[in-house]
C-alpha positions as CSV (number, residue, x, y, z in Angstrom):
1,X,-151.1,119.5,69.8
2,X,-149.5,117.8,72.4
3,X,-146.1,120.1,73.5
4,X,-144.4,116.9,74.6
5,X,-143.4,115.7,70.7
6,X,-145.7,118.1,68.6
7,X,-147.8,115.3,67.5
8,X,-151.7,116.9,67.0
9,X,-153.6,115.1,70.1
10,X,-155.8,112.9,66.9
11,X,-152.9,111.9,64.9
12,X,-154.2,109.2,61.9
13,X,-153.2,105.5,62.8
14,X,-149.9,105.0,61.1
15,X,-150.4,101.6,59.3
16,X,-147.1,100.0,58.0
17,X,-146.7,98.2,54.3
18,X,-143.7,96.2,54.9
19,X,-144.8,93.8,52.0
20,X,-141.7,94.9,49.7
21,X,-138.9,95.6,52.6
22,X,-135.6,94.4,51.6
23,X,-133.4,94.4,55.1
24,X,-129.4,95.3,54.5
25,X,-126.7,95.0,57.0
26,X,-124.4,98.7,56.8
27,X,-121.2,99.0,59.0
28,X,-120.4,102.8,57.2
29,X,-122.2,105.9,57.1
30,X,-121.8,109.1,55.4
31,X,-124.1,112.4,55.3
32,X,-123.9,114.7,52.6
33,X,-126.1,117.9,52.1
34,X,-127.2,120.6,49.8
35,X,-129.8,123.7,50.8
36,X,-132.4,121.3,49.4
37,X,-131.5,117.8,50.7
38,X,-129.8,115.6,53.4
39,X,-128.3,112.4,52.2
40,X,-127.5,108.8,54.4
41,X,-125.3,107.0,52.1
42,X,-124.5,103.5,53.6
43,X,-122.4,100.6,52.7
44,X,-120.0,98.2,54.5
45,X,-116.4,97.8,54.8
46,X,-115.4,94.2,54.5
47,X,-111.7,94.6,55.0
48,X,-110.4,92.4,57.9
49,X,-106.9,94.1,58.1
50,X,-106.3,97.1,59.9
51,X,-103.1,97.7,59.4
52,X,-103.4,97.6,55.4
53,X,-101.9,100.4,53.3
54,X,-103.6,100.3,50.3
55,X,-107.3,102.2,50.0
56,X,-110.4,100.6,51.9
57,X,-113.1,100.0,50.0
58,X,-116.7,100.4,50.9
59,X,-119.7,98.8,48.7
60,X,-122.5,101.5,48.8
61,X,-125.5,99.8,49.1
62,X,-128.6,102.3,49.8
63,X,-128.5,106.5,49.8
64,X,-131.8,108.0,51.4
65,X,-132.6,111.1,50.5
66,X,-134.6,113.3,52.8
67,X,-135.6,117.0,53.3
68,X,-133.8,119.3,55.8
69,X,-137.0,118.9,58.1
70,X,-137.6,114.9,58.1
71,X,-133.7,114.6,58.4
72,X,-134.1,116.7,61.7
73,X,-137.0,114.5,62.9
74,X,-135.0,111.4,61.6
75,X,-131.9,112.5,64.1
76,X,-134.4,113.0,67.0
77,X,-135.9,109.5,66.4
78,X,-132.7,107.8,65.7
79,X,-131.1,109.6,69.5
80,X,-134.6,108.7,71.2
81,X,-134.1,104.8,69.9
82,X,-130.3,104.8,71.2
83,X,-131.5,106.7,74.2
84,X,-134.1,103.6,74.9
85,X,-130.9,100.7,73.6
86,X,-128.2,102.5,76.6
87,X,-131.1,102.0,78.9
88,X,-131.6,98.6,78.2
89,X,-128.0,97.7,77.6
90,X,-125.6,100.3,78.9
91,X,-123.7,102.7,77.1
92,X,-122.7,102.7,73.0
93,X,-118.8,103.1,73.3
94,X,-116.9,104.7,70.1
């Protein structure tokens, strides 16, 4: 195994099926958990006012469900590909 990213040194080719992708644009993200699962539910806000009083609403549109360990190797992939993007472009503010 290499110790770099404990990937086995003959790792099968990964061969992607993107036949029946459907892309979504999501602005909101929440993570919920049980002992058994870690769940992304995204959606997007499409309220233009700030300042407004009454509830903002957010249209779910996709929840992934994944095991404690590939929601670990998810966050790793997801800070190594915003690692790569501050590189490139500078610095995520929020």
């Amino acid at each position: 195994m290499s110790e770099e990213n404990n990937i086995p040194a003959s790792s099968p080719e990964i061969e992607w099926d993107d036949s029946e992708m459907v892309s979504q644009y999501a602005n909101i993200c929440n993570v919920q958990g049980t002992r058994e699962e870690i769940s992304l539910i995204f959606g997007s806000n499409q309220s233009l006012r700030l300042d407004q009083k009454e509830a903002v609403k957010v249209k779910v549109s996709n929840r992934i469900m994944l095991s404690p360990a590939a929601a670990k190797r998810f966050a790793r992939l997801l800070q190594m590909g915003i690692d790569q993007y501050e590189q490139k472009y500078g610095a995520i503010e929020i």
